[in-house]
N, CA, C and O atoms as a GROMACS GRO file, in nm:
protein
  552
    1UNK      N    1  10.450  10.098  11.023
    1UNK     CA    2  10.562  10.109  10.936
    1UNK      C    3  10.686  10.060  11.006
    1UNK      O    4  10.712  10.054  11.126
    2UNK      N    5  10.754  10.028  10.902
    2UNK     CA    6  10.874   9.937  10.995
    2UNK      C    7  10.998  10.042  10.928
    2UNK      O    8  10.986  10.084  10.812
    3UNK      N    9  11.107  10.075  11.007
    3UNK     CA   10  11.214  10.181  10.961
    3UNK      C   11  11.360  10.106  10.997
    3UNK      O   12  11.418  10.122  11.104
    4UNK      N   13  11.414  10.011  10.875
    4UNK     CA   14  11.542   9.926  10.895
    4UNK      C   15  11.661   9.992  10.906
    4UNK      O   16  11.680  10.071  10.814
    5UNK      N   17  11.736   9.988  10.977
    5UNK     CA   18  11.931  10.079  10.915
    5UNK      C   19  11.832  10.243  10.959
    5UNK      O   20  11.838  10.343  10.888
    6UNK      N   21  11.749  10.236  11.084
    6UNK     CA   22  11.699  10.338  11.107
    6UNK      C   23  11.790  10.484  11.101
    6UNK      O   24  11.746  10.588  11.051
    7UNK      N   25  11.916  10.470  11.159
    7UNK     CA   26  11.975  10.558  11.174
    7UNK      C   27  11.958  10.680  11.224
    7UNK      O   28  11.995  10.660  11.339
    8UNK      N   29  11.924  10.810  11.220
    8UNK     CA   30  11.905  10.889  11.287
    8UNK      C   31  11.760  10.956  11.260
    8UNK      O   32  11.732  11.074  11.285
    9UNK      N   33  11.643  10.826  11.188
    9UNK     CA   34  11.468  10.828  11.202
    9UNK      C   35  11.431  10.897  11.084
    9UNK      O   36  11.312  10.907  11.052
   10UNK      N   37  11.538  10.952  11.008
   10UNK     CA   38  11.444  11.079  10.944
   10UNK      C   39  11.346  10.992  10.820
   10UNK      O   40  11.242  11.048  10.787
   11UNK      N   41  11.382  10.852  10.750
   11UNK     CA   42  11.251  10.855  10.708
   11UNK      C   43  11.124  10.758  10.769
   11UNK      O   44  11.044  10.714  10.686
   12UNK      N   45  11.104  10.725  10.916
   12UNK     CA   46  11.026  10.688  10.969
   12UNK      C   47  10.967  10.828  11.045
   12UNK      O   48  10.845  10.820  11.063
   13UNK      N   49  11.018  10.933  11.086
   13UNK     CA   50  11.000  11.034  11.147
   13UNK      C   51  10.908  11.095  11.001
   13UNK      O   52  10.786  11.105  11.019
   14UNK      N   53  10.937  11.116  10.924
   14UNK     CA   54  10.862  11.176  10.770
   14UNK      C   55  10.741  11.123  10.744
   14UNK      O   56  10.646  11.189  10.703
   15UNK      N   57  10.738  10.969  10.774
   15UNK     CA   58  10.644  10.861  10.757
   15UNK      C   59  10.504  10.911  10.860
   15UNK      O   60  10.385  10.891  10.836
   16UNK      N   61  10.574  10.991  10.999
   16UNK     CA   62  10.480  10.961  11.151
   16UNK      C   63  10.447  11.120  11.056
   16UNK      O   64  10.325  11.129  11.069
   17UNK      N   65  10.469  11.180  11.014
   17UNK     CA   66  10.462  11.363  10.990
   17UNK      C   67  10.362  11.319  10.852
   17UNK      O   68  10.269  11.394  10.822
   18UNK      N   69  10.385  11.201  10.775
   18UNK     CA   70  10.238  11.206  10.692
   18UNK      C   71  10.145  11.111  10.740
   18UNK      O   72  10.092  11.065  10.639
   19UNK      N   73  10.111  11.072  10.811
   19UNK     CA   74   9.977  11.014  10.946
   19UNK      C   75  10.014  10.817  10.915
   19UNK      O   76   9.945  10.732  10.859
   20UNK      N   77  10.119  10.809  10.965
   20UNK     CA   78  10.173  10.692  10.956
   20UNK      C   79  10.142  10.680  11.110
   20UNK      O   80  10.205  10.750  11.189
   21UNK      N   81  10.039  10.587  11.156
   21UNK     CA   82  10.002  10.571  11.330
   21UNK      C   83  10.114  10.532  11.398
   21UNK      O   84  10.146  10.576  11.508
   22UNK      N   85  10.179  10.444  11.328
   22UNK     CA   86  10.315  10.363  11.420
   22UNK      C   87  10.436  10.343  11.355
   22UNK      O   88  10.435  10.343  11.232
   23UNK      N   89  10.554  10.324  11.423
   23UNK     CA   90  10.614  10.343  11.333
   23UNK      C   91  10.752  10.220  11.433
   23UNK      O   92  10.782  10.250  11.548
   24UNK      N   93  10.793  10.140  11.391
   24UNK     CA   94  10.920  10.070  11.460
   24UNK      C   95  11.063  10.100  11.419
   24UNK      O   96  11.097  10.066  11.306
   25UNK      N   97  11.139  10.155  11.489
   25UNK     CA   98  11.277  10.155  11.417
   25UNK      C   99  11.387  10.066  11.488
   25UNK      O  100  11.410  10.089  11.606
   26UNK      N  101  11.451   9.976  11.428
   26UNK     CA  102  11.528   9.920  11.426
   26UNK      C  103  11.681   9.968  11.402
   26UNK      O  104  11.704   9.985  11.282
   27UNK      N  105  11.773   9.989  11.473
   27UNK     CA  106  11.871  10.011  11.472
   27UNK      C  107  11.990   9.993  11.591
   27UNK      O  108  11.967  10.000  11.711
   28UNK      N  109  12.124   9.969  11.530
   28UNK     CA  110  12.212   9.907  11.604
   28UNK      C  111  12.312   9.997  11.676
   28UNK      O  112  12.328   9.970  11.795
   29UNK      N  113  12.386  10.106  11.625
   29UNK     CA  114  12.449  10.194  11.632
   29UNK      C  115  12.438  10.283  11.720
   29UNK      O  116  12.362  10.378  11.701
   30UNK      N  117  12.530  10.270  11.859
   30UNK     CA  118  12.472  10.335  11.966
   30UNK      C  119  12.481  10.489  11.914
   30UNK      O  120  12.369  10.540  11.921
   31UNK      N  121  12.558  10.559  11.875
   31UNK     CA  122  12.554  10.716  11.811
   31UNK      C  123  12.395  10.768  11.761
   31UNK      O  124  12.310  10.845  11.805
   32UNK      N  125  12.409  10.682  11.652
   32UNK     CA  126  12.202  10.673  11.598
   32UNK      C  127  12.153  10.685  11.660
   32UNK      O  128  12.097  10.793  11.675
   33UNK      N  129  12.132  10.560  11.761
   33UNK     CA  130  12.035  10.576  11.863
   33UNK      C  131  12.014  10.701  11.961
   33UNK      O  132  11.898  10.738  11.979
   34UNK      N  133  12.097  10.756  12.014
   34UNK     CA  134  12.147  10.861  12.060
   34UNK      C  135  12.034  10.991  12.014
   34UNK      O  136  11.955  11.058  12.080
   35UNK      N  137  12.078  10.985  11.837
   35UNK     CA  138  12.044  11.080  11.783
   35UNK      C  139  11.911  11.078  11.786
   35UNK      O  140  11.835  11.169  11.817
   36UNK      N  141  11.875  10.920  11.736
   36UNK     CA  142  11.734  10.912  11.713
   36UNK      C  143  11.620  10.898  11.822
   36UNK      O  144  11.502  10.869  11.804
   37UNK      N  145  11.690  10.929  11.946
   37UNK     CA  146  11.534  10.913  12.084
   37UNK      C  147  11.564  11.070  12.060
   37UNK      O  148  11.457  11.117  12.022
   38UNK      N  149  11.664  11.174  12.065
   38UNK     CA  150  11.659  11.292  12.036
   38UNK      C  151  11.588  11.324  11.998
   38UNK      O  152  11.497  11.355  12.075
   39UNK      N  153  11.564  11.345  11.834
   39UNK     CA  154  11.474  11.342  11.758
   39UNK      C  155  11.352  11.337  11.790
   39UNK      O  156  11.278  11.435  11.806
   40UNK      N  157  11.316  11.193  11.803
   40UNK     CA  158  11.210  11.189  11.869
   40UNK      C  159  11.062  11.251  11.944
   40UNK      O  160  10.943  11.276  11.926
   41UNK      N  161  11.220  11.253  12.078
   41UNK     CA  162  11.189  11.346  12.187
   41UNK      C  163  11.104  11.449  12.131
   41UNK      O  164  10.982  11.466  12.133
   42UNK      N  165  11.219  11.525  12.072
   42UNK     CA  166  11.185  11.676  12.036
   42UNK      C  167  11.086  11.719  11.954
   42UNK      O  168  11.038  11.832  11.959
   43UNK      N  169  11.052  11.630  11.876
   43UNK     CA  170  10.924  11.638  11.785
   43UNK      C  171  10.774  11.564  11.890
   43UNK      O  172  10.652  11.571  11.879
   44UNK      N  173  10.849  11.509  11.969
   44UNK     CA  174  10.689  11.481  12.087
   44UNK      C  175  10.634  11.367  12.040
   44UNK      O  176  10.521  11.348  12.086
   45UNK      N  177  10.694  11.237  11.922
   45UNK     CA  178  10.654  11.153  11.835
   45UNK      C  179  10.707  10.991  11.962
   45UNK      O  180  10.684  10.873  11.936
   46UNK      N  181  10.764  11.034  12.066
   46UNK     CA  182  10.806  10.901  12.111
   46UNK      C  183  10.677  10.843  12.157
   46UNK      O  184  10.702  10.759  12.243
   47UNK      N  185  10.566  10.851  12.137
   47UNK     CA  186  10.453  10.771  12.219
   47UNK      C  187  10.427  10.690  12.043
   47UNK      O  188  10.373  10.580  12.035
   48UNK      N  189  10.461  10.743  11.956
   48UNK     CA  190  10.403  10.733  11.824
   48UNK      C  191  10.508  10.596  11.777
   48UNK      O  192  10.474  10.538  11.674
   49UNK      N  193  10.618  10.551  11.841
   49UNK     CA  194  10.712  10.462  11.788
   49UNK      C  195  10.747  10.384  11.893
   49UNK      O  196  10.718  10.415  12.008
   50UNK      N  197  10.832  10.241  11.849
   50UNK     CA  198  10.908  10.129  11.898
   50UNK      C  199  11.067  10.154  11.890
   50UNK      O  200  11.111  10.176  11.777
   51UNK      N  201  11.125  10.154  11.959
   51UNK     CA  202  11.276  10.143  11.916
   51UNK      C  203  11.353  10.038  11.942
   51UNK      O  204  11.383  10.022  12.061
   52UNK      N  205  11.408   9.927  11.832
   52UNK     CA  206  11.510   9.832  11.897
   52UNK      C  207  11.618   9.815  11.842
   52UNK      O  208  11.661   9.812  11.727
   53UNK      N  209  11.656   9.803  11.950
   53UNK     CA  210  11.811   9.866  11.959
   53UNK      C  211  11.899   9.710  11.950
   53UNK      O  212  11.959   9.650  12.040
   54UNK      N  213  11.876   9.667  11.782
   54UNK     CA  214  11.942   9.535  11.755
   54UNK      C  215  11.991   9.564  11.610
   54UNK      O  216  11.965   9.654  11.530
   55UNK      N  217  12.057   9.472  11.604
   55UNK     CA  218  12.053   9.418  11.420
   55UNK      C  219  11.941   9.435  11.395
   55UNK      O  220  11.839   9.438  11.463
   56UNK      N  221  11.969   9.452  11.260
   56UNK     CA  222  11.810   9.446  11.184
   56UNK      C  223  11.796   9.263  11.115
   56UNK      O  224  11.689   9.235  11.060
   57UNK      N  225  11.868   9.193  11.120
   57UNK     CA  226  11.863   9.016  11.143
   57UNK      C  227  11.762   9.031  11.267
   57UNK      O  228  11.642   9.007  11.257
   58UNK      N  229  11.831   9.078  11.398
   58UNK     CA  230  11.767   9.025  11.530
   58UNK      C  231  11.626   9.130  11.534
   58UNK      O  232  11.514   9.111  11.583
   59UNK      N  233  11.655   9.188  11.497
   59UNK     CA  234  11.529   9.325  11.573
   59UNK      C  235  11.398   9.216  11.460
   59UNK      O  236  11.292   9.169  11.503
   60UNK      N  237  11.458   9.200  11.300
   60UNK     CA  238  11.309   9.106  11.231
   60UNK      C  239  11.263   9.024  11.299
   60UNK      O  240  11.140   9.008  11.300
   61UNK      N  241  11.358   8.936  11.387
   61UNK     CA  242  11.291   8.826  11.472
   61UNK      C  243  11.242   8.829  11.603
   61UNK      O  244  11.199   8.734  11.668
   62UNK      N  245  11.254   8.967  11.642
   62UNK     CA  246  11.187   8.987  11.781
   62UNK      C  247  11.028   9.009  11.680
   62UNK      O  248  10.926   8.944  11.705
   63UNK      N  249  11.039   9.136  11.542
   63UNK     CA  250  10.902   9.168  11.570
   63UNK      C  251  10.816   9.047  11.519
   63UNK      O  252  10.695   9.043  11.539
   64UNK      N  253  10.918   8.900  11.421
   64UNK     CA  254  10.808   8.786  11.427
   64UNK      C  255  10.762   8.763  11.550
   64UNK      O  256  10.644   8.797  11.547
   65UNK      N  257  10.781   8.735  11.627
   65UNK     CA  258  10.796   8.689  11.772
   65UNK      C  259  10.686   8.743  11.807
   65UNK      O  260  10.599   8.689  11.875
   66UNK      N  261  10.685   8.881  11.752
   66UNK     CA  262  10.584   8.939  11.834
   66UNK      C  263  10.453   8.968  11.789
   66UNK      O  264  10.369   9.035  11.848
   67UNK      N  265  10.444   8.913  11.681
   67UNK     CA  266  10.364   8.865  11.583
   67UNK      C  267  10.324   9.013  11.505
   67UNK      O  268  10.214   9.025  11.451
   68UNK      N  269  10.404   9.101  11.505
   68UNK     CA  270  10.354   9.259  11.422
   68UNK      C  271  10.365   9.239  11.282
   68UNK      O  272  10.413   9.132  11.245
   69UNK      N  273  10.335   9.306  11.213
   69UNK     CA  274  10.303   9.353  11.077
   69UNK      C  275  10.296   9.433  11.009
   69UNK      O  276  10.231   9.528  11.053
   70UNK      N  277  10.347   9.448  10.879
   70UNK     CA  278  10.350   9.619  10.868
   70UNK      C  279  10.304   9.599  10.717
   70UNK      O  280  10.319   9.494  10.654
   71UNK      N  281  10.245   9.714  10.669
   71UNK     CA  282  10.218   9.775  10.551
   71UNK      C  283  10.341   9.839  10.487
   71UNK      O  284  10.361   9.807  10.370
   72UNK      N  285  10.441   9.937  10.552
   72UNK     CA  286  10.568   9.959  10.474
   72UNK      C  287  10.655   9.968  10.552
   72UNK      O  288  10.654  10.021  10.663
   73UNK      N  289  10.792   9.881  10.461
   73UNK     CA  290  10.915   9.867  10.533
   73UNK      C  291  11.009   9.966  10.445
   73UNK      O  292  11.012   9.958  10.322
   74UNK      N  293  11.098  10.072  10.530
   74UNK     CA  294  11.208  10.134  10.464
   74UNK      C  295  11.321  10.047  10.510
   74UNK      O  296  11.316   9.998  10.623
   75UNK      N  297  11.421  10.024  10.430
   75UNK     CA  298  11.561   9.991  10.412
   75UNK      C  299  11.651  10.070  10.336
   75UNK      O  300  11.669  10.095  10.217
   76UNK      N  301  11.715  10.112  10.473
   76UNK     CA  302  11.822  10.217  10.425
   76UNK      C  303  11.953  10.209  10.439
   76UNK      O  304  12.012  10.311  10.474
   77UNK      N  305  12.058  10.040  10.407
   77UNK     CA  306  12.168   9.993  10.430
   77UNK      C  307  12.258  10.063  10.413
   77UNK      O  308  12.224  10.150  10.332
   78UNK      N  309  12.406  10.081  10.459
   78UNK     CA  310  12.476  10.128  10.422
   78UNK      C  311  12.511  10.102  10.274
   78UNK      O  312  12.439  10.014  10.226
   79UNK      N  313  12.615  10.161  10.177
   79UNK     CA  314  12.600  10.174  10.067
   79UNK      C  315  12.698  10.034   9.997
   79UNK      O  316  12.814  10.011  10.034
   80UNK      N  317  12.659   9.990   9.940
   80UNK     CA  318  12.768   9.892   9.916
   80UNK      C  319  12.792   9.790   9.991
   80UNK      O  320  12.885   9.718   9.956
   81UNK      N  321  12.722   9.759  10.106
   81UNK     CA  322  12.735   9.668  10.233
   81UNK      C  323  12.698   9.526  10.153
   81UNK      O  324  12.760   9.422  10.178
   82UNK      N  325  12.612   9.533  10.074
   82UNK     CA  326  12.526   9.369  10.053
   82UNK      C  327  12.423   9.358  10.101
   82UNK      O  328  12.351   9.267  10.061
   83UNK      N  329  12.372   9.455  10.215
   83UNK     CA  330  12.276   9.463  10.294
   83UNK      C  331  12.165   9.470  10.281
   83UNK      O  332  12.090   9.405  10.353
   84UNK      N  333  12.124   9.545  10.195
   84UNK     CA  334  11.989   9.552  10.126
   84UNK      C  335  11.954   9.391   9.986
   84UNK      O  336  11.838   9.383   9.945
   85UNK      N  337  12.019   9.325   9.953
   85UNK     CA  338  12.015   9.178   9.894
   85UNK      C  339  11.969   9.108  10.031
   85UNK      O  340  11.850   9.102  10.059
   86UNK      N  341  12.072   9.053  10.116
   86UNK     CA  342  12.028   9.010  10.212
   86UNK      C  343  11.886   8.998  10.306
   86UNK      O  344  11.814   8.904  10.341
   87UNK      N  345  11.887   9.133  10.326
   87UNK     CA  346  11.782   9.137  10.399
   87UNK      C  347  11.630   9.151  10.376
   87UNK      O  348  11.540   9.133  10.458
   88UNK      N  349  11.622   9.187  10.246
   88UNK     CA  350  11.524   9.120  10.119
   88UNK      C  351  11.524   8.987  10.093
   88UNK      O  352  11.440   8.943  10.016
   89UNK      N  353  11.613   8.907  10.149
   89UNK     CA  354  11.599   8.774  10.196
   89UNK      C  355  11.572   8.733  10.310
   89UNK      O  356  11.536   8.616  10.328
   90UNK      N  357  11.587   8.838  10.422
   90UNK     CA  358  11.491   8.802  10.515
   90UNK      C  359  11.407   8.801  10.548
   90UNK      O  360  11.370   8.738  10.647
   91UNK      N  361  11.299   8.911  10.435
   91UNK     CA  362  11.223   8.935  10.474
   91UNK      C  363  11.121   8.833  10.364
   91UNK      O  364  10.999   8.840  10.373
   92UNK      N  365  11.180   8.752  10.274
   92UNK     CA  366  11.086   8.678  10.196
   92UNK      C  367  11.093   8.556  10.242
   92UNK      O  368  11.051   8.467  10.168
   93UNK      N  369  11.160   8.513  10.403
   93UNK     CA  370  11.150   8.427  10.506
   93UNK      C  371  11.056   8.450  10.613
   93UNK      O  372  11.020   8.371  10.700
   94UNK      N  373  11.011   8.600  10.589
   94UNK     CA  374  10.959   8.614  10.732
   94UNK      C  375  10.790   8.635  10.698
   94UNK      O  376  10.731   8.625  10.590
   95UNK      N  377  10.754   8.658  10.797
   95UNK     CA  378  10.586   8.653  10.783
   95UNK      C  379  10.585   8.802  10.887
   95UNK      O  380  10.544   8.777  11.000
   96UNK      N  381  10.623   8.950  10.864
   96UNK     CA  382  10.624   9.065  10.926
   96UNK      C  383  10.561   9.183  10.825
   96UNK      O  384  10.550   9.301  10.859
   97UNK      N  385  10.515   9.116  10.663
   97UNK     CA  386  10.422   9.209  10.629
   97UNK      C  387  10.321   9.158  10.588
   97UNK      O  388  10.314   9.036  10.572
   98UNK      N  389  10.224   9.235  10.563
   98UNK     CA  390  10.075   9.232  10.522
   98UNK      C  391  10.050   9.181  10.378
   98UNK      O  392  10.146   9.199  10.302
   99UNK      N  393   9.973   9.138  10.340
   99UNK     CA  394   9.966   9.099  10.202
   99UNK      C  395   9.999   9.219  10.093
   99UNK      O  396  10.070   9.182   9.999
  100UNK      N  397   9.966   9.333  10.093
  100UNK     CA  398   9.962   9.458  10.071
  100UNK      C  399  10.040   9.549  10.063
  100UNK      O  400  10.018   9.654  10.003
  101UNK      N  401  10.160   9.516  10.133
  101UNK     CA  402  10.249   9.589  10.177
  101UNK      C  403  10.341   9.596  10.050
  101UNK      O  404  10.341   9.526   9.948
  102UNK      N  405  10.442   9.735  10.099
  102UNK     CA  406  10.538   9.786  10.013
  102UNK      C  407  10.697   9.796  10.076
  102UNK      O  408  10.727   9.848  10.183
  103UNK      N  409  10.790   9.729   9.976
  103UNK     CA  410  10.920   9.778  10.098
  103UNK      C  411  10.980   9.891   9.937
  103UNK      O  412  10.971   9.896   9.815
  104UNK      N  413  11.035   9.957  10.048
  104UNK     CA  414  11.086  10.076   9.968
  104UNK      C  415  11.252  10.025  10.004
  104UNK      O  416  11.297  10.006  10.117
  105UNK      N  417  11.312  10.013   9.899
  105UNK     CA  418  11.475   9.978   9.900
  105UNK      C  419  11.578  10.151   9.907
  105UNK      O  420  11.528  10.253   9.860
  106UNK      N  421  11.651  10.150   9.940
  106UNK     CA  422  11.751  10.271   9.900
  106UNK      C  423  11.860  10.162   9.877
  106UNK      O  424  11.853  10.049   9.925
  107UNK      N  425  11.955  10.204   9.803
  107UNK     CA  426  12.035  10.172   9.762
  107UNK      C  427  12.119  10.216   9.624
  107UNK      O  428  12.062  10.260   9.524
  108UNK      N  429  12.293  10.192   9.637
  108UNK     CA  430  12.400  10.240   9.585
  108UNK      C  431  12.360  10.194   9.443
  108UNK      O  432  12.295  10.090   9.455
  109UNK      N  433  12.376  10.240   9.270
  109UNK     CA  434  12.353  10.159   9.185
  109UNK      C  435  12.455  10.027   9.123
  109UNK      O  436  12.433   9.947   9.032
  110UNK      N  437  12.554  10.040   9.197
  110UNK     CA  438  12.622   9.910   9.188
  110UNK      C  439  12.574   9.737   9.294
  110UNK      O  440  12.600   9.617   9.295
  111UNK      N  441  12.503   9.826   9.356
  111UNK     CA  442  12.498   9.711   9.465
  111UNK      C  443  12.384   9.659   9.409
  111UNK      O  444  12.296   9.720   9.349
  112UNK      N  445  12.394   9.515   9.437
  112UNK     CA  446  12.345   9.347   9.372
  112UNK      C  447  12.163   9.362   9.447
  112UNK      O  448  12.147   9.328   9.565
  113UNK      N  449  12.051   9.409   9.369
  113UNK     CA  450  11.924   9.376   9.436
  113UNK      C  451  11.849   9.354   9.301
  113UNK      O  452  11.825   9.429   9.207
  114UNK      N  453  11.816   9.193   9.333
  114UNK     CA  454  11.728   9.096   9.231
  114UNK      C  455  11.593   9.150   9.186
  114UNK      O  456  11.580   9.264   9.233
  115UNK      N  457  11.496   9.118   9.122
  115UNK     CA  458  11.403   9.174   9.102
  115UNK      C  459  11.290   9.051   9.197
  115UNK      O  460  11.175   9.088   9.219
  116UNK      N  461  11.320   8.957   9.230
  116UNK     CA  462  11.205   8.882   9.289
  116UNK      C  463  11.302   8.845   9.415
  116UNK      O  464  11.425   8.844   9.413
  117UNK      N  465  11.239   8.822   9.498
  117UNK     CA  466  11.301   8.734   9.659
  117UNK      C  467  11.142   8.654   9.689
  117UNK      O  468  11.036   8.718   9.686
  118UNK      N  469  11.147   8.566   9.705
  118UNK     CA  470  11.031   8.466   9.708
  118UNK      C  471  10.900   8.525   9.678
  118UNK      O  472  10.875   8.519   9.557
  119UNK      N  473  10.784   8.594   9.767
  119UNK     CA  474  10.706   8.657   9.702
  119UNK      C  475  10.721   8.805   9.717
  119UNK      O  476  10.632   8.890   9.712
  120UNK      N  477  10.842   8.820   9.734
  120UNK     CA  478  10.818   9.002   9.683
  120UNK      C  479  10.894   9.017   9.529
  120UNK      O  480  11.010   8.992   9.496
  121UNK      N  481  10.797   9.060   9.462
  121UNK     CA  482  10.859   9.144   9.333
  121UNK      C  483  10.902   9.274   9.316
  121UNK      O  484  10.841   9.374   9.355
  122UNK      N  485  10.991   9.271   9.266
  122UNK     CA  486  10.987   9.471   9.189
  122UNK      C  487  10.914   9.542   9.151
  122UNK      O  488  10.947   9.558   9.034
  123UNK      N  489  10.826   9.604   9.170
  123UNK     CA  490  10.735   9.664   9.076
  123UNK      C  491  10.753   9.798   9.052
  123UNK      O  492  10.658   9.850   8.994
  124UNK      N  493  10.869   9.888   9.085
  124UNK     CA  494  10.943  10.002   9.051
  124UNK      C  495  11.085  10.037   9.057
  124UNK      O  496  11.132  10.012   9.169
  125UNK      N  497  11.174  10.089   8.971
  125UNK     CA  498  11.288  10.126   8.999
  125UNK      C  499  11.312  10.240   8.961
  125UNK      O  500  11.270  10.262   8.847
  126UNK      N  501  11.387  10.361   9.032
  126UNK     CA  502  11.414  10.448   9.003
  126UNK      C  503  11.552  10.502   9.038
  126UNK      O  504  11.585  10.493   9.156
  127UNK      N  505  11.631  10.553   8.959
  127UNK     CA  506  11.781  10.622   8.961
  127UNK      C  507  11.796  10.797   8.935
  127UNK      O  508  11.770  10.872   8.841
  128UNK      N  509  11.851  10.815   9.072
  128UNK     CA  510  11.892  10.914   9.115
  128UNK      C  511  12.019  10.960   9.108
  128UNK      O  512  12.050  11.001   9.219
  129UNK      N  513  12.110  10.973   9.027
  129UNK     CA  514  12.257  10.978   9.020
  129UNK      C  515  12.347  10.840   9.006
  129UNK      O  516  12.390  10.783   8.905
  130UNK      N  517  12.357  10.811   9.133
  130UNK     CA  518  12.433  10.689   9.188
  130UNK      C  519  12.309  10.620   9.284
  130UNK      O  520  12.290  10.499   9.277
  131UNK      N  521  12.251  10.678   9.345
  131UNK     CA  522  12.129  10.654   9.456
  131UNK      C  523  11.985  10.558   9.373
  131UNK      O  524  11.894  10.628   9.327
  132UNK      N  525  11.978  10.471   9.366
  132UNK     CA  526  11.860  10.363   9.350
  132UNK      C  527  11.730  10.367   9.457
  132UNK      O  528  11.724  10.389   9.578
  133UNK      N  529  11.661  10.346   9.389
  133UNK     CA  530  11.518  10.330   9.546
  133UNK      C  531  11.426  10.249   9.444
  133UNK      O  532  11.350  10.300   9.363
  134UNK      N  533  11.450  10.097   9.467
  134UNK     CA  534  11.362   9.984   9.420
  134UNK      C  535  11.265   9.987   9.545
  134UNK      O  536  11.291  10.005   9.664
  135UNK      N  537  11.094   9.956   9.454
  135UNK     CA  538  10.972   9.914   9.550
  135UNK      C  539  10.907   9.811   9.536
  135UNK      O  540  10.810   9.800   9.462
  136UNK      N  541  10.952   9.728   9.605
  136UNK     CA  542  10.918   9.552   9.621
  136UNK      C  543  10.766   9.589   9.700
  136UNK      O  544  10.738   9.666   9.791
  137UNK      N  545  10.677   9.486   9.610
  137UNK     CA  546  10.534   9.452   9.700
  137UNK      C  547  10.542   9.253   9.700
  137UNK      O  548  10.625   9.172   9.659
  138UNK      N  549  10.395   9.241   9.776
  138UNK     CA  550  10.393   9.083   9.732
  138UNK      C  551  10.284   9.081   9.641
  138UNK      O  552  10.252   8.975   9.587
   0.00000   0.00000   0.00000
């Protein structure tokens, strides 16, 4: 599982707590990070994860690089950033999921996310107040 705008783990940490084997989090924010080897730590899950400590632009192209793959990606941009459009464009550039795979979006309901990005489609949307969580497969 791949955990974008990781922030302080809790839904890659949720992911390892329902038998998710691996789990990568990506995040930039030295505070987060902070929080999130904490975390970690304390739950005894750091043998269970990756942490890189980049953009989530740079951290996608280390894990091409590194030729990994995932079955599900969370994206959890800040709200209103653009961030979650974007990077649903990076990821319908990249070759980092499985044929199979699911990205789970969070996102603000004003903020701009298409229903197709090359081969990922929409195939769920759901509204929570103001709070969105679109689930792109290929």
């Amino acid at each position: 599982m791949l955990d974008l705008f990781a922030g302080t783990g809790g839904l890659g940490i949720e992911a390892l707590s329902r038998g998710a084997s691996r789990v990568v989090f990506i995040e930039h924010h030295p505070r987060a990070l902070e929080v999130l080897e904490k975390n970690l730590e304390a739950l005894g899950l750091s043998g269970s994860c990756e942490i890189l400590r980049l953009s989530v632009a740079e951290g996608m192209r280390v894990v091409q690089r590194k030729r990994k793959a995932f079955d599900v990606a969370f994206l959890d941009p800040p709200y209103r950033s653009g961030l979650a459009d974007s990077t649903l464009h990076l990821f319908a550039r990249s070759a980092i999921l499985r044929d199979d795979a699911v990205i789970v979006v969070e996102h603000h309901c004003r903020e701009r996310v298409e229903g197709s990005y090359g081969l990922l489609a929409l195939a769920d949307r759901r509204q929570y107040g103001e709070t969105v969580i679109s689930f792109f497969t290929i």
